[in-house]
N, C-alpha and C positions, 0 to 999 in steps of 0.2 A: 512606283510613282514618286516617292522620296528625291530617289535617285537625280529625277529629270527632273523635279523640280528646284531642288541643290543648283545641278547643271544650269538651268535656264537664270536663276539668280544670280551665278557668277559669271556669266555671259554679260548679263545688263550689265552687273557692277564695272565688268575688265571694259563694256565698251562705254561707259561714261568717263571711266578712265583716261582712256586711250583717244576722245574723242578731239582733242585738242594737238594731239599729234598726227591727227588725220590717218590713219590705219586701223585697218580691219581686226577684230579679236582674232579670227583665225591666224592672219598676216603675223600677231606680233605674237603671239601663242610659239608659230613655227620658228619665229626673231630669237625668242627665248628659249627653244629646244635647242639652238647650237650650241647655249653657254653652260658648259660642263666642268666638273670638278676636275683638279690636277692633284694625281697623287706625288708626294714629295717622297723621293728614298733615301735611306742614309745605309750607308754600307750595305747595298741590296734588301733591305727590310724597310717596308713602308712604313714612313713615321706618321705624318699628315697628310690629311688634303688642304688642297688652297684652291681657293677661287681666281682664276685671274682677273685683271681690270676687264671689265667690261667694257667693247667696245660701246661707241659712241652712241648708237642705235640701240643698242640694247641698253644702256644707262638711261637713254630719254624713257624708256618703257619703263624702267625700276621707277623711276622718279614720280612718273605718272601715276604708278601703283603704289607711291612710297613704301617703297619696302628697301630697308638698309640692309648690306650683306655682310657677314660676316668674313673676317680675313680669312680665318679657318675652322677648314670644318673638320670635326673631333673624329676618330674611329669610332665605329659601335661593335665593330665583329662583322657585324652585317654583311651576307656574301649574295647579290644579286645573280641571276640565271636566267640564261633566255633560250628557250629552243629551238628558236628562228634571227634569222638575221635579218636586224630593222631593215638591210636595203632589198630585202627579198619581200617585205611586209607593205614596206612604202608605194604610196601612190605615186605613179609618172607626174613629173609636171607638166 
C-alpha cells in the first residue's frame, strides 16, 4: 500500500508540474525515457558518462520539474542486466 501511495503522490506532484506545459505525466514520463547517458572512451576504456544537451522538449520538462543536471555522471562499478529486450517488453503504440 506504501508503494501506490508513493506512486500516486508523485503522479500529482509531476502533474502540477507539467501542467503548464500542457502534457500528460505519462506523455512526459515517455519524453524523458529517451534522454540517456553517453559513455565517453578514451583509448577503448570507459572514462565517463555525460549527459548530452537535452533536447528542447525535454529541457521544458526539467525546468518544470527544476531539476538541474549534471555535466557528468561519475562511474559507480555498477553493471545493469536485463533479460529481455525493452522493444520485446514495450507496448505497440
Amino acid at each position: 500500500m506504501f508503494v501506490v501511495m508513493l506512486a500516486y503522490l508523485i503522479m500529482r506532484e509531476l502533474a502540477s508540474r507539467l501542467k503548464d506545459i500542457e502534457l500528460t505525466v505519462e506523455k512526459g514520463i515517455r519524453e524523458l525515457g529517451t534522454f540517456c547517458v553517453m559513455d565517453v572512451m578514451v583509448k577503448g576504456e570507459l572514462s565517463c558518462r555525460k549527459l548530452p544537451k537535452p533536447s528542447p522538449n525535454i529541457q521544458k520538462l526539467l525546468d518544470a520539474a527544476q531539476v538541474t543536471l549534471p555535466e557528468v555522471v561519475l562511474r559507480d562499478g555498477t553493471v545493469v542486466a536485463t533479460t529481455t529486450s525493452p522493444s520485446k517488453t514495450a507496448k505497440p503504440r
